[in-house]
N, C-alpha and C positions, 0 to 999 in steps of 0.2 A: 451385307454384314461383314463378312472377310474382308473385303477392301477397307470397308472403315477401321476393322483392326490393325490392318498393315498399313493403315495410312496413320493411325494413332503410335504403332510401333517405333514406324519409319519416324517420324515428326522425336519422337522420346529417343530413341536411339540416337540422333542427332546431337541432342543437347545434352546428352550424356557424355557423347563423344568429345563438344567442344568443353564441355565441363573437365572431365580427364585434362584436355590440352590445356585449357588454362592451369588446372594443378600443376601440370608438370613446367611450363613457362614459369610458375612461380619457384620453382625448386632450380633451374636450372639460371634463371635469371638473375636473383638476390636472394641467395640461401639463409638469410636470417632467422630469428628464432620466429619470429611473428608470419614472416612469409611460409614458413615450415608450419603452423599454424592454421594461416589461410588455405594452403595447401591439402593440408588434411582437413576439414573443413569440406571445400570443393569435392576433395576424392571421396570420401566419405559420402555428400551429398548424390554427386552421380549415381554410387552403387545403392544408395536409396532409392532414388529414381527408376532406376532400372528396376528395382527389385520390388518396388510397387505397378510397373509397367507389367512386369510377367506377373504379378497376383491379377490386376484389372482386367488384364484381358486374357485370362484365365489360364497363358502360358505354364503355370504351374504345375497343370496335369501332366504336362511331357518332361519337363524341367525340376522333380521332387529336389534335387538335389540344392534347389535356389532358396528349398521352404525356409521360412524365418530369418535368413539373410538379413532383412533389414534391421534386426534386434542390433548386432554389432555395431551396422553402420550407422543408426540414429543416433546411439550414444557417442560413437566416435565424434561424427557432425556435431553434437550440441558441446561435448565438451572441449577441442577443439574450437569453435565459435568462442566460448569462453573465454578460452587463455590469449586468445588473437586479443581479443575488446582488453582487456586484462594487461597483457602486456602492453598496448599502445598506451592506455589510460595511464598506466602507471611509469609509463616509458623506461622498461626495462626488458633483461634477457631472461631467460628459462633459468627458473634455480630451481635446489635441489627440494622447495620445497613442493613445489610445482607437482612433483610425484604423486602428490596422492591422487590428483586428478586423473592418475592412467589406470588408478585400482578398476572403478568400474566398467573402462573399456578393456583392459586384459579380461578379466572375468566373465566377459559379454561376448568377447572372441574365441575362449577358451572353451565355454558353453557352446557354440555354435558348432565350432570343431569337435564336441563330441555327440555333438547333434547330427555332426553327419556319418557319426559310425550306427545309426538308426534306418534297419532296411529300410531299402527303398520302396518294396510293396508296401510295406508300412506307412510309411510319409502318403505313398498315393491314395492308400486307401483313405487316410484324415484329409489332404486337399480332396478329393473326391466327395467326401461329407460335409466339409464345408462349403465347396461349390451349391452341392443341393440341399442346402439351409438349416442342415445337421450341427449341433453345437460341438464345442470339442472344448472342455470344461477343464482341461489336464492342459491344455497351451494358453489359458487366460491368467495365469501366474504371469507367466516370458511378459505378454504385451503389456499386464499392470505395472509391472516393477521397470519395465522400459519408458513407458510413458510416467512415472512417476520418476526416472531418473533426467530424463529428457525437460522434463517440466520445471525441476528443481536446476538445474545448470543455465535455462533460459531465465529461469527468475535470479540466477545470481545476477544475469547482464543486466537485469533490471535494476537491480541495487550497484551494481557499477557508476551508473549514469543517472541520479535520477529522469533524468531529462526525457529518459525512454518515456517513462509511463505517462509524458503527456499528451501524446497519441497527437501532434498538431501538425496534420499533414503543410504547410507549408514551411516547414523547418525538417532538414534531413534525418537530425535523431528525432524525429515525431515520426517521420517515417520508417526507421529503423525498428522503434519501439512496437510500431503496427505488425511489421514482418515478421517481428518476436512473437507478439500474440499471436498469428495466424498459425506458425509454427507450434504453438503450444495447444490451440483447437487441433491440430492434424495428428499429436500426439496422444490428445485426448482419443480422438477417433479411432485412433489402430489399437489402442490399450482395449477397450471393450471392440474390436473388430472380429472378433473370435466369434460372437453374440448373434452377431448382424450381420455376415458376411453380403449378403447378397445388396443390400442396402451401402456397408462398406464400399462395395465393388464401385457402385455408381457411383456414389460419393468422389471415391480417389479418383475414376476416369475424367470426371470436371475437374476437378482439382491440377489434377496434371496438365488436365489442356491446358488452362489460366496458366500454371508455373512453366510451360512451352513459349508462349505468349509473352510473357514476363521475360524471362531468360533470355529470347533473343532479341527483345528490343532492348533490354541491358547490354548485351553485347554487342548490338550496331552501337552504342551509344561510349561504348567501350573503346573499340575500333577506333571510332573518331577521336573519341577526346581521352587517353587513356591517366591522363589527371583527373575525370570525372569522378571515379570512385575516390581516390585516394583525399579529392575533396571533400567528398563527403564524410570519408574517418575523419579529417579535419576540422568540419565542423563538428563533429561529435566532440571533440574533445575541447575544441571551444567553449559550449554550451556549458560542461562540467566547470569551466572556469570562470563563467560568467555569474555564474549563482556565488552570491558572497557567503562562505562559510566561516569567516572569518569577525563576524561581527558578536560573536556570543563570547569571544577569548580576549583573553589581557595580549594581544600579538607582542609586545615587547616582555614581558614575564616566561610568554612560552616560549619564546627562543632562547631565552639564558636560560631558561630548565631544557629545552633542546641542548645547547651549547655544553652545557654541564653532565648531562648524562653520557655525552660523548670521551669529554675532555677529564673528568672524573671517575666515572662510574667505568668510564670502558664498554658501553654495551656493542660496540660496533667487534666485538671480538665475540659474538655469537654468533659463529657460522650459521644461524638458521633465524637472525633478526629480519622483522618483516614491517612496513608498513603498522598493520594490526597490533604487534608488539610495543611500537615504540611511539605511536598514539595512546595506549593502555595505559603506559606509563605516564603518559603527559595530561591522561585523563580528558583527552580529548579525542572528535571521532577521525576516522580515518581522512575522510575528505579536508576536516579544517588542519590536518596535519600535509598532507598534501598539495593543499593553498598555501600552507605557510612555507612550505620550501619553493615552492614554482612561482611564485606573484611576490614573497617579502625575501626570499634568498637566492632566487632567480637559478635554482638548481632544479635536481629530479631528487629522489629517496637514495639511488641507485647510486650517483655522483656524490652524494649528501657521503653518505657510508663509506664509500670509497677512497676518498679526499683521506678521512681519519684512521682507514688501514692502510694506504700506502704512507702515511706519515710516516706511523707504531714501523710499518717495516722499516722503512729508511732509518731509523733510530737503530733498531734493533740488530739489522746489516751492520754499521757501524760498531756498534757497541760488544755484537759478539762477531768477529771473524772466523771463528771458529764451528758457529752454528751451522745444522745448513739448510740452506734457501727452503724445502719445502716445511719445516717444521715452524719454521718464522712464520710463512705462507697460515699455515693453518692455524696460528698461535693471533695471526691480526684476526682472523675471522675470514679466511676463503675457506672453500670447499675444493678447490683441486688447484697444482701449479698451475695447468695450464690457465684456468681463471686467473691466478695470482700474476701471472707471465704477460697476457693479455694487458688487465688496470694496470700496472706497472709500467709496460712501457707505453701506452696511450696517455701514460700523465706527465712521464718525466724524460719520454722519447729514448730508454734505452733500457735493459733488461736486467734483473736484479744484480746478476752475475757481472754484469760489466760496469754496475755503479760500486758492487764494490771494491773492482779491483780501481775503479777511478779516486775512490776514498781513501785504499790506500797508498 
């Protein structure tokens, strides 16, 4: 029985390990916002693993100090997993509206860190009663509102893509879509795990071995081909453009009402325009608003928006020399120079400052 434990250990400690490494290869590699994303995602995931590793095999009794650990980390994982699929799909960077999404993982780490100012004879005494099939009725809050946070952030990735919820394992988002669901039963499970623990316990020890199993044939497979994942986002975001959303719109109507709300209305001077908003407006959904910049304008949202605030600035450089740069900046619709500094010189190869001392 102890061997099997430390061979169960050994084997999760591993993939924990190489999990860490690749987070950190992602951070150190290409520190973009997505890979910072994936990033956390991975690292998050690990400390899940781990921290279902000492619940399984009962490490917890020596370890109080681990208890409930995973509450942080699943919500980190799931929402993080979000904004990666999020960002790719929409192929953009981190803005500031993005923030809310950290509400519920500050609040999940903040709770945890005052969970640990909770004696420790205390904590042992509760893993203690839960090992010997004692309920503990006072921590079935944490696990519901976790798995009900967890559950709700994997159904956004749902509605990202329809393509998830076609579950057709010979296409990669069928595949993706299945790993969602799997992750959304494992969230189910640890929410009433309070209940069941003993039942739990077996449960996660299978579970982990399959996600052992899984994990390093992903990463031999990684090894070799390290395009092979990045294929597969690829296909994901294929599929989203394969499905025509475009046939329920007048597509020449909506771009002069696109073009017009730009060029008239000015919406692109609301620092907090999104997607969601400027669909609303067109009275169309996100996705046929979407198609209609990537497949009939051959742009992203992100470029769409940008092109009409670095315009307004260049006008405005000129027109007031007297202004200065970061008031212009936030008057197009940024949220900070350095953003402004950035799209600026990526469109016109030189920095606000020095276009307009070239004007004049």
């Amino acid at each position: 029985m102890a061997i099997t434990v430390l061979n169960d250990l050994f084997s999760e400690l591993f993939c924990v390990g190489l999990m860490s490494l690749f987070s950190v290869s992602l951070l150190l590699g290409s520190p973009t916002h997505r890979n910072v994303m994936l990033s956390c995602f991975l690292g998050s995931l690990a400390g899940t693993i781990l921290n279902l590793s000492l619940f399984a095999e009962q490490v917890l009794r020596h370890k109080p100090g681990f208890f409930m650990a995973y509450v942080p980390f699943l919500i980190t994982c799931a929402t993080s997993l979000f904004l990666f699929f999020k960002l790719y799909l929409e192929d953009r960077q981190l803005e500031a509206r993005d923030g809310i999404h950290a509400i519920p993982v500050v609040i999940s780490w903040a709770s945890f860190i005052a969970f640990l100012g909770v004696n420790s004879s205390l904590k042992s005494v509760w893993i203690h009663e839960l090992y010997s099939g004692h309920h503990r009725l006072n921590l079935l809050p944490f696990n519901l509102i976790t798995g009900f946070i967890v559950i709700l952030y994997l159904g956004k990735i749902f509605r990202l893509n329809p393509d998830y919820a076609s579950f057709d394992f010979r296409r990669r988002p069928g595949l993706t879509g299945a790993a969602i669901l799997v992750m959304i039963l494992v969230a189910l499970k640890l929410s009433i795990a309070t209940l069941w623990v003993p039942f739990a316990i077996e449960i996660t020890q299978w579970l982990l071995r399959a996600f052992n199993i899984l994990f390093l044939i992903g990463s031999v497979v990684y090894m070799n081909d390290r395009n092979y994942f990045l294929t597969w986002i690829t296909d994901i975001k294929k599929t989203f453009y394969k499905r025509n959303y475009l046939d329920e719109i007048d597509v020449s109507d909506t771009k002069t009402k696109l073009i017009s709300l730009m060029t008239v209305d000015q919406i692109f001077q609301d620092n907090e325009l999104s997607l969601e908003k400027v669909a609303s407006q067109l009275s169309i959904s996100r996705y046929q608003l979407s198609q209609l910049l990537n497949l009939e304008m051959k742009t992203t949202f992100t470029q769409f928006v940008q092109t009409y605030r670095i315009r307004a600035a260049q006008q405005k450089l000129d027109a007031s020399p007297h202004r200065t740069i970061l008031s212009i900046a936030y008057e197009v619709g940024f949220n900070s120079n350095s953003s402004f500094q950035m799209a600026f010189k990526k469109a016109l190869g030189t920095s606000p400052s020095e276009f307009r001392n070239r004007t004049r």
